[in-house]
N, C-alpha and C positions, 0 to 999 in steps of 0.2 A: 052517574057512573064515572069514575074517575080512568082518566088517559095517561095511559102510561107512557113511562120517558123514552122509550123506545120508537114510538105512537108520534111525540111530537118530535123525535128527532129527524125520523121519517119529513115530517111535515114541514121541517126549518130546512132540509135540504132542498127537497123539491120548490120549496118558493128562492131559496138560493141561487137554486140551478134557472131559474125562470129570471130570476133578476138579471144572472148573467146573462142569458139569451136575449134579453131584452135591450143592456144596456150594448153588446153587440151588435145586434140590429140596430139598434139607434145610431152607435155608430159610423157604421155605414149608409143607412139610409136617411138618417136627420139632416144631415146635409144638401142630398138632393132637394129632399121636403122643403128644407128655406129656403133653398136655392130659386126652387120653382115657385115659390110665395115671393118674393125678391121678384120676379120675372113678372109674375102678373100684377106686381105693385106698381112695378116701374113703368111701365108702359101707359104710353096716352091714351087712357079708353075710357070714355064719358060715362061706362060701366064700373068704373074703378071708385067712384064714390068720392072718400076722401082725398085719395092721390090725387084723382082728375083736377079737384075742386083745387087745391095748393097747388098743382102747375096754373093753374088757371087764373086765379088772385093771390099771388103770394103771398102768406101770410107772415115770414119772418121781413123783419125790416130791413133793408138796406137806408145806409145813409154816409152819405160825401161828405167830405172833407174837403175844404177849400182851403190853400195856403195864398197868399199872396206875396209876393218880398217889393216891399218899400224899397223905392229909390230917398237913397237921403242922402243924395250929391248930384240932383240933373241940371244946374249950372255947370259945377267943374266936369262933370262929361261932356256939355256941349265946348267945350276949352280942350279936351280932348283927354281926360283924367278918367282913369280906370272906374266904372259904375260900384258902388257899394251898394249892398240891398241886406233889408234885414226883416227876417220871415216873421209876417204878420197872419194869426191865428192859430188853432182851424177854427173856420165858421161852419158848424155842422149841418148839415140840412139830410132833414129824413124824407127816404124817397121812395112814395107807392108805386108799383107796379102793377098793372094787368094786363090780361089776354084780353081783346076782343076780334071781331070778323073773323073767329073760327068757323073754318072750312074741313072737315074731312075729305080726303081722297081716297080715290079706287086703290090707287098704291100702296097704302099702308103708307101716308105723308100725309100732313094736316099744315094748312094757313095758317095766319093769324095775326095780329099786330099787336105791339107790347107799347102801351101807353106810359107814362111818367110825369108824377106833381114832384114837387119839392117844397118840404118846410122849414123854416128855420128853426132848429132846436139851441134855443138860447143857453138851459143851463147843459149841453154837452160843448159849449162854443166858449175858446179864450177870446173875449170881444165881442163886440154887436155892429148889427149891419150899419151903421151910422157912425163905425169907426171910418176914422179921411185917411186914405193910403197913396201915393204917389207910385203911379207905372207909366211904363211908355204909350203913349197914345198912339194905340192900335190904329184908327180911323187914317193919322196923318202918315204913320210910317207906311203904311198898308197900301194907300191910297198912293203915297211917293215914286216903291218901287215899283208898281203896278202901270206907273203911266211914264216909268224913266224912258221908253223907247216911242212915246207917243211926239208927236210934231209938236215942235217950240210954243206955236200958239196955243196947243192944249196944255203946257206945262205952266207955261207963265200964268193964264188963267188960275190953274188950282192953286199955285202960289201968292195968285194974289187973294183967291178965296180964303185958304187959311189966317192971312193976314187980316180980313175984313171980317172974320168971325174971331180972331184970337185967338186961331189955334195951333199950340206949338209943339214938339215932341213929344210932353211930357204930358200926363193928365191926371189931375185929383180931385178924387170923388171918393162918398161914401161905398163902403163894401157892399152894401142894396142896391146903390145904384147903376154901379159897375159889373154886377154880379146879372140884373135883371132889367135893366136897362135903363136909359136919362136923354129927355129931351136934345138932339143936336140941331141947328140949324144948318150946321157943316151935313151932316143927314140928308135933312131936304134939299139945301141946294145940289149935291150930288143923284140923289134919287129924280129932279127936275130936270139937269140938262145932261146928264151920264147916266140915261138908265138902266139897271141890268148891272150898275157896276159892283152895288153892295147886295147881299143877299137877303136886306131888310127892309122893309119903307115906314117901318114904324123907328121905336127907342133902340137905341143900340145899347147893347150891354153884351158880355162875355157866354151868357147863357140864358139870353131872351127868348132863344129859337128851341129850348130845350124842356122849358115847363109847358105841360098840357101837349107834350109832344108825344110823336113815337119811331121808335129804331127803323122804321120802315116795313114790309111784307116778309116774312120768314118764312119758309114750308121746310119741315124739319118731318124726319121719319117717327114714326109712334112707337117703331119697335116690335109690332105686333107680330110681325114676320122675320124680324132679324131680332134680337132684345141689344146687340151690338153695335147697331146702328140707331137706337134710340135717341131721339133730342140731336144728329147730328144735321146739319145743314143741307138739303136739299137743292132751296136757292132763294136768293134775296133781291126780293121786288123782280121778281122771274126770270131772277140772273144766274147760270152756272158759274160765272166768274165774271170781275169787274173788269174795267178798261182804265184806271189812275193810270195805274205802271207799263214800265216798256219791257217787261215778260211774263210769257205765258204763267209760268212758276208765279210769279209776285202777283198776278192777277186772278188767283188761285182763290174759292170761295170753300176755307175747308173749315171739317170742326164741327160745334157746336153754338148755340149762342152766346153761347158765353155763362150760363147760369145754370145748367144741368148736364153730367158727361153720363156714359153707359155706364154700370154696377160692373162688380167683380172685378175693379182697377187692379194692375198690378205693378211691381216697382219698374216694369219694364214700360207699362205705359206712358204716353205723351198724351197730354190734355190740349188738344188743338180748340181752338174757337176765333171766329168770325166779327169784330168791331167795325160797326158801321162808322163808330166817334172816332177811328184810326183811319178809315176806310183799307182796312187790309186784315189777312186771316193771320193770327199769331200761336205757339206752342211756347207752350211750357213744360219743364220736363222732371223728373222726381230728382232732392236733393238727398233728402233722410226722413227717417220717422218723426212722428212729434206727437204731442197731445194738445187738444184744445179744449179749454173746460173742461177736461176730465175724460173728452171722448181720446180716443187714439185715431190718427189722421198719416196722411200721408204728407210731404211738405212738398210739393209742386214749386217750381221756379223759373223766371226767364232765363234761358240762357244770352251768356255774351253776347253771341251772336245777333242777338234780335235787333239791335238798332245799330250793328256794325253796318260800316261802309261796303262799296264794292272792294276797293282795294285791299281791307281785310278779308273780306268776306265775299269772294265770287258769288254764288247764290243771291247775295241783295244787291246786284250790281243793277236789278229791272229795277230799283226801289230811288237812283239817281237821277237824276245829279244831286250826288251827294256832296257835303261838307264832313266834316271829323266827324270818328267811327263813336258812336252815341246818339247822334242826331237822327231822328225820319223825316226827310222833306215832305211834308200832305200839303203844298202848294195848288199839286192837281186837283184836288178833291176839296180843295177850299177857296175855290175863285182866282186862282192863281196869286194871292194873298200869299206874304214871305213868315210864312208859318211850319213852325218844326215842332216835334216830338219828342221825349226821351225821357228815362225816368227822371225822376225829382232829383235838383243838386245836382245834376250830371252826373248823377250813380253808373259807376264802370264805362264812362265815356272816356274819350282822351284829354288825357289831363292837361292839355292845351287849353282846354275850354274853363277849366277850374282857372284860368291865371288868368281870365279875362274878365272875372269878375271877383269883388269884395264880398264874403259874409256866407260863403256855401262851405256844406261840411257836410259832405257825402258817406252815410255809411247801411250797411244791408236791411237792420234790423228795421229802420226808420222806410227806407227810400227803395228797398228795392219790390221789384214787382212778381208777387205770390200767390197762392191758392194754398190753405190747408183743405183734406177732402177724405171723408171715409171714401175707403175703396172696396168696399161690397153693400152699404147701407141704402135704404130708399131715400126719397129723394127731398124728405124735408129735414135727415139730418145732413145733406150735404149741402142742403140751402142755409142749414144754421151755421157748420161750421165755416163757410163760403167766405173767404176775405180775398180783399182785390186791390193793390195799391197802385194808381191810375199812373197816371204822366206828366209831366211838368211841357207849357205850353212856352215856346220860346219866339222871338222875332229879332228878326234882323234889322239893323241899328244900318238904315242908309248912309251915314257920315264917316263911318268908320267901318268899313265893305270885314272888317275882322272880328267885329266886335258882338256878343251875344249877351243880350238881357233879359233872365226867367220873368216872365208877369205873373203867372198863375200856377199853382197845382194842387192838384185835387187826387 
């Protein structure tokens, strides 16, 4: 029996009119609908399956970058001529993560600790670990300023130590070795009669203490009761705050761990997180949109202020005794060893500190410190699109009380 066109026009409207109501309602309520899938995704719940599983062994890669800058003038500096350095690699090293000594709490807060190996990835590296670099020897200038207020007889000794091992300001070694440690006899004799004074008793290297390591104890909220407060800091090694710094403010334990913020970021948001390898909580804050492979992200950024001085900058006046606004003294938090911070190149420091040395050329794209980050997605495309550009490790040159020489950045 044949339908007439009357029959089916009946019938084109009504599934019309359905469509619309449909696409309507979905409107309005598909949003919810992610929203609240987003919320049970994100949260830390040994229930969650695959999420749990990738907060738990991350499965996207992280991997460092190791710069170093060659000294190729440490006679004419000790003559008193301006250091020249010229940036050797990066030597890549890919580096596993995991959770283990997961703890749940009654609070809606879970323990845990974040282990870490490093490998060396040859073909993402300009160079191999067996390339020979020239930096200041950490061990002597370290060990210099550290004992400049100690009694004449303790001084003379280590001066004559140095001499009796040959060791001088400067020191060159393969990038393996410096990177992961090398026999010293300057080591042992200091580990024998100054105990306590180096934080190692085996090989020293720059990142001995760092493989087969971990971040320390984190208890972080699961979100299960706030989705807000997910992944943020509860406390570390069962600290609400540290004690480096000489204020409350700067002793401050806020943020995240640094590898996962709450969903539904907005341009108004600040990504605050917690570095044990700073010892201090840092923000970042939005600059612009971007895209990364293809995703669309958020461009997160330090601002100035993070490694300003007191004098620029009241608020990091706890973070002093400071030198020029670029620098962070972690003197405290690293054995009282004449150890600074700052991004790489001296990115947005005072350009005081660019004339004290040859071969730095500071600029954003390269050097400065970021996060691209969806800001509603779950939490293994915010592990993908997750970029971090660390800090350059700086030390003070005892000869010349003005003078400042980069060894490392990663």
């Amino acid at each position: 029996m044949a339908v007439s066109k009357s029959t089916l026009s009946i019938v084109f409207i009504v599934l019309g009119g359905l469509a619309v109501l449909f696409g309507t309602v979905l409107v309005f309520v598909g949003p919810i609908i992610i929203d609240d899938q987003i919320v049970k995704n994100v949260e830390i719940n040994p229930n969650n399956g695959l999420s749990y599983t990738m907060w738990k062994d991350i499965p996207v890669p992280f991997f460092m970058s190791v710069y170093f800058f060659h000294i190729v003038n440490p006679d004419e500096i000790l003559k008193g001529e301006k250091p020249t350095v010229v940036q050797r690699g990066p030597y890549v090293y890919r580096e596993n993560r995991w959770k283990d000594n997961i703890t749940f709490h009654d609070n809606h807060t879970v323990s845990y600790k974040e282990f870490r190996q490093y490998f060396f990835e040859e073909s993402m590296s300009v160079g191999d670990e067996s390339d020979v670099v020239t930096i200041p020897n950490i061990l002597v200038l370290g060990a210099s300023v550290m004992m400049e207020n100690m009694p004449f007889p303790v001084r003379l000794l280590l001066s004559t130590t140095f001499k009796t091992f040959n060791e001088g300001p400067f020191l060159t070694k393969p990038v393996g070795e410096l990177m992961w440690g090398y026999d010293s006899k300057l080591v042992d004799f200091l580990n024998k009669y100054l105990p306590g004074m180096l934080p190692t008793s085996g090989k020293f290297g720059l990142f001995a203490e760092f493989n087969n390591s971990n971040t320390g104890q984190f208890t972080v909220f699961t979100g299960q009761d706030d989705i807000r407060k997910v992944h943020m800091v509860d406390s570390w090694n069962g600290l609400k705050s540290v004690d480096y710094w000489r204020s409350e403010e700067c002793n401050m334990i806020n943020g995240t761990a640094g590898q996962m913020w709450p969903p539904f970021m907005t341009k108004e948001s600040t990504m605050p997180f917690y570095s044990p390898d700073a010892c201090r909580s840092m923000e970042l804050v939005y600059q612009r949109p971007g895209v990364s492979r293809g995703v669309p992200v958020y461009h997160f950024v330090a601002p100035k202020t993070l490694f300003a001085n007191g004098a620029d900058y009241p608020p990091n006046e706890g973070f002093c005794p400071c030198r020029q606004s670029g620098l962070l003294n972690v003197s405290t938090c690293r054995h009282n060893s004449p150890v600074f911070i700052s991004h790489p190149h001296f990115f947005e420091a005072d350009p005081v500190l660019l004339d004290t040395v040859n071969g730095l050329s500071p600029n954003e794209d390269e050097h400065g410190l970021f996060i691209d980050i969806h800001p509603v997605r779950k939490p293994a495309l915010i592990q993908y699109v997750f970029k971090l550009k660390l800090a350059v490790i700086v030390f003070s040159v005892p000869w010349e009380s003005n003078s400042l020489v980069p060894t490392v950045v990663h």
